[in-house]
Backbone as JSON Lines, residues from 0, in Angstrom:
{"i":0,"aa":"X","n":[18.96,-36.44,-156.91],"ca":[20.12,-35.78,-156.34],"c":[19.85,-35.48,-154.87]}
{"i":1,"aa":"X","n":[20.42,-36.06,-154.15],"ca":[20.75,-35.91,-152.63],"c":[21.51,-34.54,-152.22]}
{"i":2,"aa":"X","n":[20.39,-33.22,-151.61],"ca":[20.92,-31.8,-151.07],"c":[20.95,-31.98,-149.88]}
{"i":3,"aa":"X","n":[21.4,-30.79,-149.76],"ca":[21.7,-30.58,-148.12],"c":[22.1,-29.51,-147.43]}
{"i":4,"aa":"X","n":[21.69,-28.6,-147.51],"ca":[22.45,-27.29,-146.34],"c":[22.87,-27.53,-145.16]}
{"i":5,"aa":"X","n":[23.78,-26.65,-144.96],"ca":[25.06,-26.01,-143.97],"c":[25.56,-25.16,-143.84]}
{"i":6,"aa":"X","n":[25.21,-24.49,-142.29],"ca":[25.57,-23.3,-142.05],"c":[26.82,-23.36,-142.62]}
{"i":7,"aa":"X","n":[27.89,-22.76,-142.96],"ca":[29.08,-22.34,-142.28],"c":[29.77,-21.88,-141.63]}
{"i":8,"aa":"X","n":[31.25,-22.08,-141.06],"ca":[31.69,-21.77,-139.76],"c":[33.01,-21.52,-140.45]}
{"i":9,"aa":"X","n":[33.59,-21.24,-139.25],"ca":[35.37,-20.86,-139.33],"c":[36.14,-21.66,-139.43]}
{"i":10,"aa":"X","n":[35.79,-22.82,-139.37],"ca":[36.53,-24.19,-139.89],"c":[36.1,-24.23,-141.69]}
{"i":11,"aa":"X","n":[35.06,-23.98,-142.06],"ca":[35.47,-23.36,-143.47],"c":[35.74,-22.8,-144.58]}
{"i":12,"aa":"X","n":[36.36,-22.03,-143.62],"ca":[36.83,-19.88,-144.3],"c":[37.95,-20.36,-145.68]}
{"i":13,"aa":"X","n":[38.85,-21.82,-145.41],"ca":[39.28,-21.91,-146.41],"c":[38.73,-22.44,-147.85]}
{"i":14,"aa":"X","n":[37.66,-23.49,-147.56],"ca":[36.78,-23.65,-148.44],"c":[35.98,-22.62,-149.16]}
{"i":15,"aa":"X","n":[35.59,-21.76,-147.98],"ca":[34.7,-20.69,-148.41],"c":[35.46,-19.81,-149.58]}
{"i":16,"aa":"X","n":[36.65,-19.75,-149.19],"ca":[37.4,-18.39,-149.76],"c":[37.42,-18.98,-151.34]}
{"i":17,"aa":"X","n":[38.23,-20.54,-151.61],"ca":[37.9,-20.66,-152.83],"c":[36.91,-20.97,-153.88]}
{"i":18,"aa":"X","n":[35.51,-21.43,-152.96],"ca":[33.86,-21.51,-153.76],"c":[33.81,-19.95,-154.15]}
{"i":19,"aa":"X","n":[34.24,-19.16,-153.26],"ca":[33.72,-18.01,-153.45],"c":[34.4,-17.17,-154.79]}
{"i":20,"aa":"X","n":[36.0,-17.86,-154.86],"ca":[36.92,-16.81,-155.58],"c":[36.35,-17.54,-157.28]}
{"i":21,"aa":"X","n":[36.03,-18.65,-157.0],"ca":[36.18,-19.63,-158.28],"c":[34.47,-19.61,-159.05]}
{"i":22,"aa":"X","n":[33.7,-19.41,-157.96],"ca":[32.08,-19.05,-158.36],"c":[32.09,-17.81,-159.08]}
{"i":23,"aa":"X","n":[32.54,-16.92,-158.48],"ca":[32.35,-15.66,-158.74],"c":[33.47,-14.88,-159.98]}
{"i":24,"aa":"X","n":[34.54,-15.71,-160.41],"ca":[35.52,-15.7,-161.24],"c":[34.69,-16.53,-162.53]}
{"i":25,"aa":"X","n":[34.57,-17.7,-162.71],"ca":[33.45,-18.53,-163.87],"c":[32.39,-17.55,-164.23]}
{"i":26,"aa":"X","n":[31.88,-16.63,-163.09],"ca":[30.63,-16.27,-163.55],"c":[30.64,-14.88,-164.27]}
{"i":27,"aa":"X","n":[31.84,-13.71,-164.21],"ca":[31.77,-12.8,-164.73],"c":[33.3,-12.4,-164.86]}
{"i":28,"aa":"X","n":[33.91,-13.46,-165.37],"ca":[35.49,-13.33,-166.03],"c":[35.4,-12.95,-167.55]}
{"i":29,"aa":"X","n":[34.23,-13.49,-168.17],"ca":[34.29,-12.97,-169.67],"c":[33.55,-11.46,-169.96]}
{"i":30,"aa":"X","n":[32.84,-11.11,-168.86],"ca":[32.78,-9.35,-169.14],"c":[32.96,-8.53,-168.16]}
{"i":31,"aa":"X","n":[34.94,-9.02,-167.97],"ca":[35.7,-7.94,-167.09],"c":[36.77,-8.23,-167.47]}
{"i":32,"aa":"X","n":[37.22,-6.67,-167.04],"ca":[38.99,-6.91,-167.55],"c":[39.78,-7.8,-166.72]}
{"i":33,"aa":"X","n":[40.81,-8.37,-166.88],"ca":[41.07,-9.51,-165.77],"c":[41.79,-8.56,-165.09]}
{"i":34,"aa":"X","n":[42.09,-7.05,-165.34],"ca":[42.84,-6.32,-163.96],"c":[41.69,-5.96,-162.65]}
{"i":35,"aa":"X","n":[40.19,-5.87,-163.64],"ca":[39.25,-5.4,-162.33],"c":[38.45,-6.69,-161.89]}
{"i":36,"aa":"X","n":[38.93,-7.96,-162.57],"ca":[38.1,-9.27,-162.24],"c":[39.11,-9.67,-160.37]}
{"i":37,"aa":"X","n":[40.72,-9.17,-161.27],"ca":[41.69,-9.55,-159.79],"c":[41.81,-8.07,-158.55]}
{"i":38,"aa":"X","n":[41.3,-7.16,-159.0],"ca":[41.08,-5.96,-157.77],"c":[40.24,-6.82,-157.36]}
{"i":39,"aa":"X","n":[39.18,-6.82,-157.58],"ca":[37.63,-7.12,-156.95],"c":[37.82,-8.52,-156.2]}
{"i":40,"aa":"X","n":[38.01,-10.04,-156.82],"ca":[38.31,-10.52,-155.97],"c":[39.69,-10.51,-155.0]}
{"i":41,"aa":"X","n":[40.47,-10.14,-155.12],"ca":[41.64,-10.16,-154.15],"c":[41.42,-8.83,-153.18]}
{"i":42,"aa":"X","n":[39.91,-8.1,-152.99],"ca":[39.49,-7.43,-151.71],"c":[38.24,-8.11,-151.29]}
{"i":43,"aa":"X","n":[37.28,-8.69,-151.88],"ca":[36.14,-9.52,-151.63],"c":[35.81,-10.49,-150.85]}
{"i":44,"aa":"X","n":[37.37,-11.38,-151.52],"ca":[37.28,-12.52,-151.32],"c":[38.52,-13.04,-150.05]}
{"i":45,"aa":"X","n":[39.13,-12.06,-149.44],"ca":[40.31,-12.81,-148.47],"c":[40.18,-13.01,-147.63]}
{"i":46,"aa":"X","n":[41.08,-14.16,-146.86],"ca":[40.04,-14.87,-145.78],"c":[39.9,-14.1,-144.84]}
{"i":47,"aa":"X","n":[40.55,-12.8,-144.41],"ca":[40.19,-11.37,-143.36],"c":[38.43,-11.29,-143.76]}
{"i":48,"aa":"X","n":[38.16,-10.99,-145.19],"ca":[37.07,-10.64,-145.27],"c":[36.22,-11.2,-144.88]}
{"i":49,"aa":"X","n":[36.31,-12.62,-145.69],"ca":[35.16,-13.75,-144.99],"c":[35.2,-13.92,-143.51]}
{"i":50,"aa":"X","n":[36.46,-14.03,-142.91],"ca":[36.09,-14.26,-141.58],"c":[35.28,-13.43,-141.15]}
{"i":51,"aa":"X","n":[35.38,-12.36,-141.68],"ca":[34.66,-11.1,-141.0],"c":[33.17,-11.62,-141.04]}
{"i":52,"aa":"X","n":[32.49,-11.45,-142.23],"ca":[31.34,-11.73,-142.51],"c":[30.53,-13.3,-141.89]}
{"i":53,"aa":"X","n":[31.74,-14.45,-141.59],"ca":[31.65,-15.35,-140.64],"c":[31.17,-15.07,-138.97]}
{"i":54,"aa":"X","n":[32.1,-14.57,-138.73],"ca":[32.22,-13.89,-137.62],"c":[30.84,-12.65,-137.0]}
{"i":55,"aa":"X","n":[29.91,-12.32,-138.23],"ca":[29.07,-10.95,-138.05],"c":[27.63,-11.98,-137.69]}
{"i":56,"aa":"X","n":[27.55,-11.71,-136.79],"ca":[26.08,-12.05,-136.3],"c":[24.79,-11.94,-136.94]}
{"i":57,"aa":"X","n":[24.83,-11.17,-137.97],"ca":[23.54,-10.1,-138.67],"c":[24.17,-11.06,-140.05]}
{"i":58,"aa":"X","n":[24.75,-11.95,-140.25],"ca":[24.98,-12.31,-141.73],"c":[24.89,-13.61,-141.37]}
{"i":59,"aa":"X","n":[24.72,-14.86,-142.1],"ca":[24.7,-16.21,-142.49],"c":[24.83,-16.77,-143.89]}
{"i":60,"aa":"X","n":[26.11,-17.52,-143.91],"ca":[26.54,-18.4,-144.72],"c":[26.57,-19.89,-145.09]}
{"i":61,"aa":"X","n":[25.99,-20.45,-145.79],"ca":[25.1,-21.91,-146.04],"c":[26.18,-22.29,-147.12]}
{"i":62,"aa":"X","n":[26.6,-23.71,-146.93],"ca":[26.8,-24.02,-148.42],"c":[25.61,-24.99,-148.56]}
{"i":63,"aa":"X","n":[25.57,-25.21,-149.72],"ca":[25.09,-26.39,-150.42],"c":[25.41,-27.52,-151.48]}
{"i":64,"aa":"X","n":[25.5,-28.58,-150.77],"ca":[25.89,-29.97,-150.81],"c":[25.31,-30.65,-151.59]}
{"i":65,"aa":"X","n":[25.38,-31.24,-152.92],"ca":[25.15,-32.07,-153.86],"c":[25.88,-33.17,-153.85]}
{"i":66,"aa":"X","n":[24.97,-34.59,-153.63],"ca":[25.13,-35.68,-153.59],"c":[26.66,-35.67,-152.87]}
{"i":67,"aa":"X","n":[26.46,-34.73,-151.7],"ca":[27.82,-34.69,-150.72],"c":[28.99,-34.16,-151.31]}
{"i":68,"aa":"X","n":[28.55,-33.48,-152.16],"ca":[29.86,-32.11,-152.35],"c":[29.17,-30.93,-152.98]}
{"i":69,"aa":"X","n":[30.16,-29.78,-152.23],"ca":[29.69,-28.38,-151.69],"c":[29.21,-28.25,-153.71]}
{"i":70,"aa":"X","n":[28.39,-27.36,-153.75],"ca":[28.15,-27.14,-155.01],"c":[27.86,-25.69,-155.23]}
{"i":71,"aa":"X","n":[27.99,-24.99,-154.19],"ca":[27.64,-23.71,-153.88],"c":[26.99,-22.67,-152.75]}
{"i":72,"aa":"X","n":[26.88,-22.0,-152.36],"ca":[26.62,-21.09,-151.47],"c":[25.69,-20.2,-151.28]}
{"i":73,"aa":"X","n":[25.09,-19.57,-149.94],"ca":[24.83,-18.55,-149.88],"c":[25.03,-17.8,-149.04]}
{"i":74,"aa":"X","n":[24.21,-16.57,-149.31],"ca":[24.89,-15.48,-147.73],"c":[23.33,-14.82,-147.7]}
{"i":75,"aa":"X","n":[23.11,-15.03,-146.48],"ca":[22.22,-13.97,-146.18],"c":[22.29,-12.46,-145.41]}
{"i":76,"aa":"X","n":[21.63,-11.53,-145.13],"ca":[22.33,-10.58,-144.46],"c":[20.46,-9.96,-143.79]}
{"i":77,"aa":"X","n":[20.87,-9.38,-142.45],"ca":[19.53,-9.07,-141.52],"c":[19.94,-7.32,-141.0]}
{"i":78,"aa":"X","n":[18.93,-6.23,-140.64],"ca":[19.42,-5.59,-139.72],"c":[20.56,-4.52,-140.49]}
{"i":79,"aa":"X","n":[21.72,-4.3,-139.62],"ca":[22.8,-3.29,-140.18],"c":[23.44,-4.37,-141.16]}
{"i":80,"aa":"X","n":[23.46,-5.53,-141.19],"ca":[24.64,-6.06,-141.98],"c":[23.92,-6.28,-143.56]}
{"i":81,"aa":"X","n":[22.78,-5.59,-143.53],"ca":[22.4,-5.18,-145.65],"c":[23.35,-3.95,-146.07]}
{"i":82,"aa":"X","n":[23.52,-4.81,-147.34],"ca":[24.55,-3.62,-147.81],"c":[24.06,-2.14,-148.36]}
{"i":83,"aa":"X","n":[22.35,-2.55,-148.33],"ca":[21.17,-1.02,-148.37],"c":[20.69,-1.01,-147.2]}
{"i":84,"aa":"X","n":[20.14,0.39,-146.89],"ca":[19.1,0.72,-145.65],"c":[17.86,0.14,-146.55]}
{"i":85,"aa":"X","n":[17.54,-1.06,-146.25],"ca":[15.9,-1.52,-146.14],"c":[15.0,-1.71,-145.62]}
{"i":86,"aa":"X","n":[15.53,-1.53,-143.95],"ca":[14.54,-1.3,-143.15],"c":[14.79,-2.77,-142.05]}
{"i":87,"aa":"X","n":[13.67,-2.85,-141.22],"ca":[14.32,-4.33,-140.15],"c":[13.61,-5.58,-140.41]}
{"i":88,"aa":"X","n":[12.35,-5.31,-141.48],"ca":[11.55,-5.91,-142.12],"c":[12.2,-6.95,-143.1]}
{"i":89,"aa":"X","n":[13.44,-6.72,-143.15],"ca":[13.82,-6.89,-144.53],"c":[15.19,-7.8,-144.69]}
{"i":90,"aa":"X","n":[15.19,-9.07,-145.28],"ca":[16.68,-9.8,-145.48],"c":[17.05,-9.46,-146.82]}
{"i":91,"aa":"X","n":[18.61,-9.2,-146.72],"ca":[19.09,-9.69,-148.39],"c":[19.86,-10.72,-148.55]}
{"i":92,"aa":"X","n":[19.68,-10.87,-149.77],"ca":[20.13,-12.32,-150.31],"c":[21.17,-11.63,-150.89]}
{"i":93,"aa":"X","n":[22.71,-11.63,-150.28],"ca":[23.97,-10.83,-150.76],"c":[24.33,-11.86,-151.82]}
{"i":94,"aa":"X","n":[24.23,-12.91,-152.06],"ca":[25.08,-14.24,-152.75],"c":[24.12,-15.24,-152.72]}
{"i":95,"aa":"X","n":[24.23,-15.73,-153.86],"ca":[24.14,-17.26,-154.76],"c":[24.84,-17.75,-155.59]}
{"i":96,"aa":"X","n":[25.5,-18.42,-155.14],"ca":[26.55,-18.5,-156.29],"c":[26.5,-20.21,-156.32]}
{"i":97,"aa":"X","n":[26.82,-20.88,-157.66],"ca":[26.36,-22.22,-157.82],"c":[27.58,-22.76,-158.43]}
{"i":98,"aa":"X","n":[29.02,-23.57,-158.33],"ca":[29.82,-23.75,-159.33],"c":[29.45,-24.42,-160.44]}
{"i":99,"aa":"X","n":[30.04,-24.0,-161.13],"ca":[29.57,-24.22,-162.54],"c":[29.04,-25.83,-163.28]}
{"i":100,"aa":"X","n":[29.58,-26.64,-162.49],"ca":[29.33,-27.99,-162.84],"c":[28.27,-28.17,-162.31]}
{"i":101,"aa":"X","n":[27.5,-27.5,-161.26],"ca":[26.37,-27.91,-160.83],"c":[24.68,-26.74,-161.39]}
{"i":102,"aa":"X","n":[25.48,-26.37,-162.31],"ca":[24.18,-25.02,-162.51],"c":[23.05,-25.82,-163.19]}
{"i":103,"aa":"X","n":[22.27,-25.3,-163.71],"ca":[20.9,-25.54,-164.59],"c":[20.66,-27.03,-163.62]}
{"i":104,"aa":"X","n":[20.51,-27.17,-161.68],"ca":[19.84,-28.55,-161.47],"c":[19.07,-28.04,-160.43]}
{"i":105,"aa":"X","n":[18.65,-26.49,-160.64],"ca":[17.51,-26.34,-159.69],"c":[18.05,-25.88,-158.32]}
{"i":106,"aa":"X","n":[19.49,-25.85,-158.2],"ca":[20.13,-25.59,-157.19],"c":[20.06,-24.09,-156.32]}
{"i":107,"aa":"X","n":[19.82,-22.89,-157.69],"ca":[19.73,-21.88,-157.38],"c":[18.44,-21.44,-156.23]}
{"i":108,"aa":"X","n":[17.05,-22.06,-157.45],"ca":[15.81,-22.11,-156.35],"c":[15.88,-22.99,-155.16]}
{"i":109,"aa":"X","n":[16.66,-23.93,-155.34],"ca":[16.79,-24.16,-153.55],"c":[16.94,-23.29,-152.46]}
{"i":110,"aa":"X","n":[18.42,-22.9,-153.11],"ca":[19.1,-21.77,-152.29],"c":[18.15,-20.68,-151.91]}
{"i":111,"aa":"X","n":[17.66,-20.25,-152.42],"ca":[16.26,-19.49,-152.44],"c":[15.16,-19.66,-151.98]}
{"i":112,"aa":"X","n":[14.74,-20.77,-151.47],"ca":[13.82,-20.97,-151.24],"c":[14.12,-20.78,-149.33]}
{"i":113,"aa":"X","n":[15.41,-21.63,-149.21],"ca":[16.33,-21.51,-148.02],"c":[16.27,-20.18,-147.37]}
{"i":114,"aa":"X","n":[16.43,-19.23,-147.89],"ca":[16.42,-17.69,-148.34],"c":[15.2,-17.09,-147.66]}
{"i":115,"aa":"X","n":[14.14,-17.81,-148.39],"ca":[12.95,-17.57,-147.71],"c":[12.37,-17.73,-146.43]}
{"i":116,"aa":"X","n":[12.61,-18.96,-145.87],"ca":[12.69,-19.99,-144.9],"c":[13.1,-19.09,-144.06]}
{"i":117,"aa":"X","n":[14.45,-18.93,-143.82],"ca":[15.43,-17.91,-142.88],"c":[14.91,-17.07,-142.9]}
{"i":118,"aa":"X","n":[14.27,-15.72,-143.71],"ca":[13.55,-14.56,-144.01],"c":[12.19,-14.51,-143.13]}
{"i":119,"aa":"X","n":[11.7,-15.75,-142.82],"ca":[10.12,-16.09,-142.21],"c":[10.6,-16.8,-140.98]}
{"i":120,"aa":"X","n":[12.17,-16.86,-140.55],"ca":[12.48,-17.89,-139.04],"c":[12.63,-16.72,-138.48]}
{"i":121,"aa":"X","n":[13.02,-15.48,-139.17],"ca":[13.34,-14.02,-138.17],"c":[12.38,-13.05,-138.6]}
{"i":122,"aa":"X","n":[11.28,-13.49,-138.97],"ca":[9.94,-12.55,-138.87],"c":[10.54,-11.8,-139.8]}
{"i":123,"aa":"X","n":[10.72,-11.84,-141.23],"ca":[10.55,-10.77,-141.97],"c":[9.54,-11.05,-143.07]}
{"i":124,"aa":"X","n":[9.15,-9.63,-144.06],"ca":[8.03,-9.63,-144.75],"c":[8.76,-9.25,-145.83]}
{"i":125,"aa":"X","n":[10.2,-9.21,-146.33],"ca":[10.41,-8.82,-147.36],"c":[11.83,-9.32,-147.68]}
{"i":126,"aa":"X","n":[12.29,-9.88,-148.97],"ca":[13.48,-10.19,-149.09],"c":[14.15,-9.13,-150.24]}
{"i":127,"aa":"X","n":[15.12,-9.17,-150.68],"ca":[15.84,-8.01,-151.76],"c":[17.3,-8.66,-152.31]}
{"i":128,"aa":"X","n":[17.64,-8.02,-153.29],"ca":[18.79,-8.67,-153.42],"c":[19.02,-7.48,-154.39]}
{"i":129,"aa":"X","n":[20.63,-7.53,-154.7],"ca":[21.22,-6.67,-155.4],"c":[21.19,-7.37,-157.02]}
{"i":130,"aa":"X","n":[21.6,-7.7,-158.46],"ca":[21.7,-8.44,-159.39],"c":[22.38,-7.35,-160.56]}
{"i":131,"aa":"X","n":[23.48,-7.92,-161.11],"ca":[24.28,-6.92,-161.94],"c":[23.25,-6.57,-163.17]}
{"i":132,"aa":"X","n":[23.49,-5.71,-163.5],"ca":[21.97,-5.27,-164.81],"c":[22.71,-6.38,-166.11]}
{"i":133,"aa":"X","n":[23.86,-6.49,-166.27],"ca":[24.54,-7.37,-167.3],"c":[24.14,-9.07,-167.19]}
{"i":134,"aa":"X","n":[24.0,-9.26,-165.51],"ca":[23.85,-10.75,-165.77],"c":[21.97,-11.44,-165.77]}
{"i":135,"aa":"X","n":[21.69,-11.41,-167.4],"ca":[19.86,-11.33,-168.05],"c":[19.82,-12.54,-167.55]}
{"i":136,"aa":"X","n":[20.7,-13.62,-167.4],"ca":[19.77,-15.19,-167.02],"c":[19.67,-14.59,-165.75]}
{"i":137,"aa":"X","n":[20.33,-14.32,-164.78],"ca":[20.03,-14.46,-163.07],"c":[18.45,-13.44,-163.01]}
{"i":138,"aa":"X","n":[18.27,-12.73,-163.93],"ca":[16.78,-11.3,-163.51],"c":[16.62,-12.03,-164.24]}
{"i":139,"aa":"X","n":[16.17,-12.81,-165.3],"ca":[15.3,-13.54,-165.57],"c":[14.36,-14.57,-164.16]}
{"i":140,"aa":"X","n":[15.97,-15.52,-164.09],"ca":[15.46,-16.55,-162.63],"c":[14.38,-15.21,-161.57]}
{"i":141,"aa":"X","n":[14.97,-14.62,-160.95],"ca":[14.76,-13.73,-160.23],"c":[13.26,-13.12,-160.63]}
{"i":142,"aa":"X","n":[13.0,-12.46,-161.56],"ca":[11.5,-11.83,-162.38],"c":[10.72,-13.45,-161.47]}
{"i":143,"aa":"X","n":[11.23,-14.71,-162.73],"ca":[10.57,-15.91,-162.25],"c":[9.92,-16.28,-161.09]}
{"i":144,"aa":"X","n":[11.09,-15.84,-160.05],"ca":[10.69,-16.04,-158.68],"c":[9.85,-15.06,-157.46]}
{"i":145,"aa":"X","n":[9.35,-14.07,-158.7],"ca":[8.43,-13.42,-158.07],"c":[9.04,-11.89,-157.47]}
{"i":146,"aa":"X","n":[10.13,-12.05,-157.9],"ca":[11.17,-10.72,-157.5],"c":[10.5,-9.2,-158.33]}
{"i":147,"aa":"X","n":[10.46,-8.0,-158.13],"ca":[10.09,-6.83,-158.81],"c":[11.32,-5.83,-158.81]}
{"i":148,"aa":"X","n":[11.87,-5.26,-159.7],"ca":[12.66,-4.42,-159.55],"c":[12.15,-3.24,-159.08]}
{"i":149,"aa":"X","n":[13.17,-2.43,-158.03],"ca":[12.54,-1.54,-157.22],"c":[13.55,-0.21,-157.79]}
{"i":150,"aa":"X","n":[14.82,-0.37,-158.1],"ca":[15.83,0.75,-157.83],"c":[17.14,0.57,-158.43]}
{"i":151,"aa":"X","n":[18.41,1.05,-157.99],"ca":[19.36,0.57,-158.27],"c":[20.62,1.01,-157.59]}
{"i":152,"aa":"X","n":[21.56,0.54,-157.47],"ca":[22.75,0.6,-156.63],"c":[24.3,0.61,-157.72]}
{"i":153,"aa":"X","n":[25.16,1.65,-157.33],"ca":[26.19,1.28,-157.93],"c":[27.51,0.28,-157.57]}
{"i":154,"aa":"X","n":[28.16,-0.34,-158.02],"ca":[29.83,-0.92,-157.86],"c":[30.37,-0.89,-158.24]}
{"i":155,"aa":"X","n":[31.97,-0.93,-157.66],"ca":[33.02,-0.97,-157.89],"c":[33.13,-2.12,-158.37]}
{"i":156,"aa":"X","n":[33.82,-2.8,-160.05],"ca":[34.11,-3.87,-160.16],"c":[36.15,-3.03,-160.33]}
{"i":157,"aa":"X","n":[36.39,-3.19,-159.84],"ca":[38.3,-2.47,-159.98],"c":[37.75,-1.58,-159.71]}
{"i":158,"aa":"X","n":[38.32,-0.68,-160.82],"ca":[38.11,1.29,-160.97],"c":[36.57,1.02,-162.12]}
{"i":159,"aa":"X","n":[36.23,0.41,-162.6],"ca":[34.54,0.22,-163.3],"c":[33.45,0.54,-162.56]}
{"i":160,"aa":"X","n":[33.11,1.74,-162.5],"ca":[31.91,1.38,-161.67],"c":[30.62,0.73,-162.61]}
{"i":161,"aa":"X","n":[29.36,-0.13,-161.53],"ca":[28.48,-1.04,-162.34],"c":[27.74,-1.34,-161.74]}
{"i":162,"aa":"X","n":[26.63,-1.14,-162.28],"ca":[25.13,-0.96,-161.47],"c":[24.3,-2.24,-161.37]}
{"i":163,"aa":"X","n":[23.93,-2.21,-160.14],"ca":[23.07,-3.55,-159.8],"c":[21.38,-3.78,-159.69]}
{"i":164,"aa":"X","n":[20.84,-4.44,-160.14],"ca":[19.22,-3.88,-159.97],"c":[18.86,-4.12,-158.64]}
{"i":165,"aa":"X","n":[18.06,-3.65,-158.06],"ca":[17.98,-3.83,-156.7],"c":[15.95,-4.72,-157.06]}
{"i":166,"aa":"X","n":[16.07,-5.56,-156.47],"ca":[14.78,-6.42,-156.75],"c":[14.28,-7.45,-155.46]}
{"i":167,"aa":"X","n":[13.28,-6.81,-154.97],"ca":[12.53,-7.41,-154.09],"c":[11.51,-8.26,-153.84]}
{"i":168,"aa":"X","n":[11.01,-8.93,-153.43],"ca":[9.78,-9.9,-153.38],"c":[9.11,-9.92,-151.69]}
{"i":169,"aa":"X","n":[7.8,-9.81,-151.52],"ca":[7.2,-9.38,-150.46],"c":[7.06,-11.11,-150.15]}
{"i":170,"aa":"X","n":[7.04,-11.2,-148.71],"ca":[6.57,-12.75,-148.07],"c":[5.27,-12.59,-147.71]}
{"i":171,"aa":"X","n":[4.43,-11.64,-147.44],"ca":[3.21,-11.73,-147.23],"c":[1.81,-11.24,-148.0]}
């Protein structure tokens, strides 16, 4: 299988908007109500938002390209644009998201590894990521990849609030 990363840009906020609405809809539509599956994405996901996060200097957005089509995404975040105070040491990995036709091909640890890469191009020693306590395959991958749970964070999925593990892995 022929990969490939790419930044993304503002030429594809419309692409972006639907990898993002349609990744993230497949992946946790069967344990949410579909009134807080459509709050959550129809504030998450509109193209105001993404542009925004396009547009933010302290964030970066990659898709990734399987055998020349997008197969999924990521976002990184540096500085003020983590959605925790972790310090300046420190990237998060806000998003991985893989569409569904392309999961179980190793795609995720790419993305991740990418993750890393970027994490060590801006001198950091530590990566983090948020992970819903409900979704056991992704903290599984995650445990796998050397990640430790440190803490935890709450969200809004609608009016649900729902807690995320907060799990880190040191680069040095």
């Amino acid at each position: 299988m022929d990969l490939q990363i790419k930044a993304c840009t503002l030429k594809d906020l419309s692409t972006l908007k639907t990898v993002s609405y349609e990744t993230f809809n497949d992946t946790f539509k069967d344990q949410n109500s579909p009134e807080n599956m459509k709050a959550y994405l129809d504030k998450a996901f509109t193209l105001e938002q993404l542009e925004g996060e396009l547009n933010n200097p302290l964030s970066t957005l990659f898709f990734i390209y399987a055998d020349g089509e997008i197969a999924g995404y990521l976002k990184v975040n540096i500085e003020d644009a983590q959605s925790e105070e972790m310090g300046p040491e420190s990237l998060e990995i806000e998003r991985i998201y893989i569409r569904k036709d392309w999961q179980k091909n190793g795609l995720g640890k790419y993305l991740l590894n990418h993750a890393i890469k970027t994490a060590k191009d801006h001198e950091k020693t530590m990566i983090w990521l948020g992970v819903w306590e409900k979704n056991e395959g992704a903290i599984f991958f995650y445990r796998r990849m050397g990640f430790l749970e440190t803490g935890v964070h709450s969200f809004f999925m609608g009016d649900e609030e729902q807690f995320d593990l907060i799990m880190k892995k040191q680069l040095v």
